[in-house]
N, C-alpha and C positions, 0 to 999 in steps of 0.2 A: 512716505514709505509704507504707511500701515494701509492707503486706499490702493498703492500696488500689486500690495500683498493679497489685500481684499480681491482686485478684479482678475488675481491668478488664481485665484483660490476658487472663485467661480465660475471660470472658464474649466479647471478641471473637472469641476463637479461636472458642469454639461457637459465635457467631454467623454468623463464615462457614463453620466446616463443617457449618451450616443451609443455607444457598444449595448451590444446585444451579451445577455450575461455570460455566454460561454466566452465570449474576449474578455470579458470583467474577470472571470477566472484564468484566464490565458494570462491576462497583462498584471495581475494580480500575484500569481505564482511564481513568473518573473520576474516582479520587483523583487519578491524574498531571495530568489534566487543572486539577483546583480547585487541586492545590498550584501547579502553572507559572501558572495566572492570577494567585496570590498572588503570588509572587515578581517576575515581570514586571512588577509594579502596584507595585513598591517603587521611590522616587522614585530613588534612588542607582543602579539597575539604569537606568537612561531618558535619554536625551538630551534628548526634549521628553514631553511630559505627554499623555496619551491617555487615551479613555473608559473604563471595566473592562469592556467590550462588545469594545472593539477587544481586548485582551489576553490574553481569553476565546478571540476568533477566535483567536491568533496563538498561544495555548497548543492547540486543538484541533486546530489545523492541524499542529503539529509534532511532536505525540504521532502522529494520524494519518498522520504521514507525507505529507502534503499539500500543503502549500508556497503556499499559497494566499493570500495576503496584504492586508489592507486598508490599510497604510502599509509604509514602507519599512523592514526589519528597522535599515539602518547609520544612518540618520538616528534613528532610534526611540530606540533602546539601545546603551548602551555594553557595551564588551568582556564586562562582567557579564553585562549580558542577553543579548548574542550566546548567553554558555556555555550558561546557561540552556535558550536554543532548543535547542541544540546537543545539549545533555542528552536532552531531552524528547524530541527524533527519533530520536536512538540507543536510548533506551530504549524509544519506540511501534515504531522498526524491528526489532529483535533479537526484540519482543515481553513479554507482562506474565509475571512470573516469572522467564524464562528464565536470567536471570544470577543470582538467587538462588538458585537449584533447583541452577544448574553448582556454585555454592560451596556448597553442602548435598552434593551428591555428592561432591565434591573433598575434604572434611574429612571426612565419616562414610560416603560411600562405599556408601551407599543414600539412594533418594528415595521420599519420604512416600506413602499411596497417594491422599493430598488435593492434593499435588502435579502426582503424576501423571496425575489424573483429570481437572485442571487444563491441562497442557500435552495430552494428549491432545485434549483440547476444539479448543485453542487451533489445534494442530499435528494435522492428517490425516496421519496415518501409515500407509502400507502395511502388511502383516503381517511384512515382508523387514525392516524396520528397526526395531532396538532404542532405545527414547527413549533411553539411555545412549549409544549413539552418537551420537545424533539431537542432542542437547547438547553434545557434545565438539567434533563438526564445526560447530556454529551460532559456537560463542563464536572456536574457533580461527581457523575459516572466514573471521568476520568482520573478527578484528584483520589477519589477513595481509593481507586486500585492503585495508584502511580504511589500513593504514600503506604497502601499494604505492602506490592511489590519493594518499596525503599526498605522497610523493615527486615523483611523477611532476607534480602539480600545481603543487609548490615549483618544479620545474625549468623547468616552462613560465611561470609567473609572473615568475619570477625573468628568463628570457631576453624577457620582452615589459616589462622595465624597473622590476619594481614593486619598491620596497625589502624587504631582510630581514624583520624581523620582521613589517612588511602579510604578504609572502608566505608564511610560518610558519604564520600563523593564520588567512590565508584556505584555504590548503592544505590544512588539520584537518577545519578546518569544511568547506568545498566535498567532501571524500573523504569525510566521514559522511555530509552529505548526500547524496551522487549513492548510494550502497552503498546505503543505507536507502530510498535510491528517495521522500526527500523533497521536493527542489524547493527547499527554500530555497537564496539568495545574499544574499552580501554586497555584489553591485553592481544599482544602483540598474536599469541595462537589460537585467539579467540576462548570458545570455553572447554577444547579437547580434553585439556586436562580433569575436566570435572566432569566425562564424560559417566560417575559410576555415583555421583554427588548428589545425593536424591533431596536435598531440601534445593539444592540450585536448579536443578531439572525441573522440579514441582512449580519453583517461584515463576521462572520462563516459561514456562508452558502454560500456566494459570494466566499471565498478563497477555500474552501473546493471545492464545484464542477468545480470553474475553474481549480482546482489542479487536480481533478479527469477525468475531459474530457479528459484530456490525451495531451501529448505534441505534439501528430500528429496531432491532432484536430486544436488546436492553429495556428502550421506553414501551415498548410494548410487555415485556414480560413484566417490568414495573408496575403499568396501568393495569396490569392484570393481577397482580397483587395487594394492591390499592384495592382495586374493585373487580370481585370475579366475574364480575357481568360483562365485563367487557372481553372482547375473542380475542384468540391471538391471529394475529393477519396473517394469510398463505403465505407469503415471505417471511417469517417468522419459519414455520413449518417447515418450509423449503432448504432454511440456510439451517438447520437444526439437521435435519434427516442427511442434507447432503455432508454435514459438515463430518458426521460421524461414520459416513460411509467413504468416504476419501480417507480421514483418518484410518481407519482400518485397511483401506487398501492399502495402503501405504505401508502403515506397520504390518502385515503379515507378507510382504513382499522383502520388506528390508531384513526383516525379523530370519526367514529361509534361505534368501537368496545371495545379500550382498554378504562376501567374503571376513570382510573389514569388520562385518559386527556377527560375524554365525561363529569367527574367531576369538568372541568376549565369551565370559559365562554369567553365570548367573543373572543377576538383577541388572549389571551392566550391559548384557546384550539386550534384557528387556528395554531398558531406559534410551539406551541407542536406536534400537527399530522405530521406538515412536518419538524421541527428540527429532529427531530426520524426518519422517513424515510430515510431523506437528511444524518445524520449520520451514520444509516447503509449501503444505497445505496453507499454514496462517501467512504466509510472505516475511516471517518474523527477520529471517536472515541468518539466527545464531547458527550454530553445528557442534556437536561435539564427535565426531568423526568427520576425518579430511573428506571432502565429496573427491578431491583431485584422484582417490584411490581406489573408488567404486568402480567395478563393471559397467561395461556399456549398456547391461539391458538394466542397471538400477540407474545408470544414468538416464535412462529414454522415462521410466516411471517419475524418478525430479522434476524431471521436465514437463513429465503431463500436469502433474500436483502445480507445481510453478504458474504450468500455464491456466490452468482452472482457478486457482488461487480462491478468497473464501467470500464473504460477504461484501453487497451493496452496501455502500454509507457506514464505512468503517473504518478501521486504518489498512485494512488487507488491501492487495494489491490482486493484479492475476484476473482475467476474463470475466470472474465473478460465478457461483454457484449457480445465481438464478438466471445467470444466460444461457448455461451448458443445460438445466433444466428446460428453459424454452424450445430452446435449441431440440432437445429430444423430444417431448413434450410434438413438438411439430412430424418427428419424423415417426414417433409410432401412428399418430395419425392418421398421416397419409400412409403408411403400409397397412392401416385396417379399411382405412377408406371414411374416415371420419370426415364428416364436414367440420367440426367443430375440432378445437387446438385444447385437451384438456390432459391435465395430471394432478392425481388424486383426487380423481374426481370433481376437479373445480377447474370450470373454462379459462382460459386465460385469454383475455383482449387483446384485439388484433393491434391495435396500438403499441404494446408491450412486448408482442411476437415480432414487430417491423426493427424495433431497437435493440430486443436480442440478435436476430440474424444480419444487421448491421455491423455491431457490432464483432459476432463472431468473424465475419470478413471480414473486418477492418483490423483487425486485431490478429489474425494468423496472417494477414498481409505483411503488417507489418514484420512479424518475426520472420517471415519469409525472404523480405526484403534486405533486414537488417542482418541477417545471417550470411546475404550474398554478399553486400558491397565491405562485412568483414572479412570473407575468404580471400577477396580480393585485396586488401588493405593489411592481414594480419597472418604468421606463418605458423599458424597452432592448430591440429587437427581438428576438423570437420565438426565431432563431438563436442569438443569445447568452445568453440567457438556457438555452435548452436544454445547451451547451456550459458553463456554467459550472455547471448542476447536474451531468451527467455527470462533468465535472471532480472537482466535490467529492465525489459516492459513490464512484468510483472509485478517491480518493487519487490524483490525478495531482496538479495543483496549476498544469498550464495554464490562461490565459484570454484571452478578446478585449480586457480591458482592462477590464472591467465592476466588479470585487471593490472598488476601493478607494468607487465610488460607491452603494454598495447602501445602501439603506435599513437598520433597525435591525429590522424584520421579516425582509427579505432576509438579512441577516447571521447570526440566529439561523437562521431554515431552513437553512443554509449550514452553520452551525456542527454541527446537528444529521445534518445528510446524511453530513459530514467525519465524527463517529463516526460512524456508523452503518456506512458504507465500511471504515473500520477495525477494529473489533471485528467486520463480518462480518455479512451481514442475516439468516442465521438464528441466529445464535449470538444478535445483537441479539432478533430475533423470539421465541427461547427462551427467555432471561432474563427479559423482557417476559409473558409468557403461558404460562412453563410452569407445571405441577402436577404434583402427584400421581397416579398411576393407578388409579382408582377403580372398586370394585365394579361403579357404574355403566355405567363407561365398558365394562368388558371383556364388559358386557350388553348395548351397544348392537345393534341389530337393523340385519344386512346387506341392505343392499339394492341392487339396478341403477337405472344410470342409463344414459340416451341420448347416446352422443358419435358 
């Protein structure tokens, strides 16, 4: 039995280091996902009984980091299945590996180079930071805030009346979600109610953007702490400047224009314009205003924030800062006539401009796409339906209220957009259609075209 086990056991191994790592993370994110469908779908985990469609959703959604839900998680499952979720977002936020690779270095004190080739994939790294650090500060990074955010939560819970141990274990759960920039709750209207609650507001908004700046941000400002000698990387600068310039678009659009919050006063219409920003910018998910209630032109501004979404190698979700940078970056440009692709004054390699603009097509394709074959499949205006695919590629895990009525077509597209958001559209795109590089190819014949 045990030489069987041995020659399955080494057939898998070859088997993935056959894959190229973008399938190592394809087939990777998938097994979390089929095992959390399994377990979800175990009657003893469940309060009431559900399709293996819905638990499918509720597992891709939480790996994804998405929060996006077709039934109620507290009425669904019990405390079991709570963990469960709870699991599966901590492990889709922190990322695939990442905590196995930290105890592989932790006890032998090098990491593999199947590993590495691995998280490299995974995690865009500057050439300023060593994956070794890059690891120390993700796992450290994340229990400090995950157990400040637990506190701070308990304490607000606790003084808005709710008993001990409810507040123990919604505090867990609520501080990995909001860090991991998930979305899920354990209440039924989410956090409306505390839309005017300035230590609840504070706590989610604190875990949320530190989640979202991304973990190069971190070991980088870290390593610069440590030692001021060392610079902070242009991705650093970049997710910093953009991060605060999106916030602010945001909140002084919500802050004037959407009805639902210019109808709050005081500190509660402040805390409203930028909870809603801050939830769409960082892909967190919460809301304390219904989005189902906003105007269409604050619904089009969601949308953009959604779709820009915030930092490389984070838990944010959404196109990314530094591609919509590239992305511009390219087009002032060529409208001055630049030969060179620069912003802020620092070139950016053409290497880095070929996977931004990739991406940005690959990535509005797809919402393009997934917005058709839902008009067709789903009988909920235009608007929302736009808005809840954005939602789901993005990993935000806002909606107008549409998710729980969607068809079984609609749910799968849904489900499919949620990875696809999360593993990333070209990493998706690679694992899908990569190969080998072939005789062929490196003979193909150059040619011009007209743009």
């Amino acid at each position: 039995m045990r030489t069987f086990y041995n020659k399955l056991s080494l057939r898998y191994i070859a088997l993935k280091r056959s894959w190229t790592p973008q399938q190592n993370l394809f087939y990777g994110f998938l097994t979390y996902v089929l095992v959390g469908t399994l377990l979800l779908s175990l009657p003893w985990l469940q309060k009431t009984s559900a399709s293996i469609l819905d638990h499918l959703f509720i597992a891709t959604s939480a790996v994804s980091t998405t929060g996006l839900v077709t039934m109620s998680i507290f009425d669904s499952y019990n405390v079991g299945g709570q963990f469960v979720i709870m699991a599966l977002f901590q492990l889709g936020g922190i990322g695939y590996l990442t905590f196995t690779t930290f105890m592989l270095l932790s006890t032998t004190h090098k990491i593999t180079p199947w590993h590495k080739s691995i998280l490299n994939t995974e995690f865009t790294l500057p050439v300023t930071i060593r994956i070794k650090d890059f690891l120390k500060s993700v796992i450290l990074y994340t229990v400090i805030m995950e157990v400040l955010g637990a506190i701070l939560f308990f304490i607000a819970f606790k003084a808005d009346g709710m008993g001990t141990g409810e507040a123990i274990w919604s505090s867990i759960f609520h501080s990995i979600s909001a860090f991991c920039t998930a979305g899920f709750s354990l209440f039924n209207s989410g956090f409306t109610p505390y839309v005017d609650n300035g230590l609840i507001n504070f706590t989610i908004s604190m875990l949320a953007i530190c989640g979202s700046l991304g973990f190069i941000v971190i070991t980088d400002v870290g390593l610069w702490i440590k030692n001021r000698t060392h610079s902070l990387s242009f991705t650093t600068k970049i997710v910093t400047i953009g991060s605060l310039i999106l916030l602010a678009f945001g909140y002084l659009f919500f802050y004037f224009l959407e009805p639902s919050i210019t109808s709050l006063s005081g500190s509660a219409r402040v805390s409203a314009a930028f909870f809603q920003s801050m939830t769409a910018m960082t892909t967190v998910g919460f809301n304390t205003v219904d989005f189902g209630t906003f105007i269409l032109p604050m619904l089009l501004v969601t949308i953009f924030l959604m779709y820009i979404g915030a930092s490389p190698s984070g838990t944010a979700g959404g196109m990314k800062i530094t591609t919509l940078t590239a992305v511009f970056a390219i087009m002032k440009s060529r409208l001055k006539g630049s030969k060179n692709i620069t912003f802020l004054g620092k070139r950016i390699p053409y290497e880095r401009l070929y996977i931004a603009t990739s991406s940005f097509i690959f990535y509005t394709t797809l919402i393009f796409v997934g917005t058709f074959v839902l008009t067709f499949s789903e009988d909920f205006d235009f608007e929302n339906i736009l808005f809840e695919v954005a939602s789901a590629l993005g990993t935000v895990g806002v909606s107008t209220g549409i998710t729980g009525d969607l068809s079984s077509i609609g749910k799968i597209i849904i489900i499919i957009l949620m990875f696809i958001g999360r593993l990333g559209v070209l990493t998706f795109g690679l694992a899908i259609w990569s190969k080998r590089i072939t005789k062929e190819d490196r003979e193909v014949l150059k040619e011009d075209i007209a743009v």
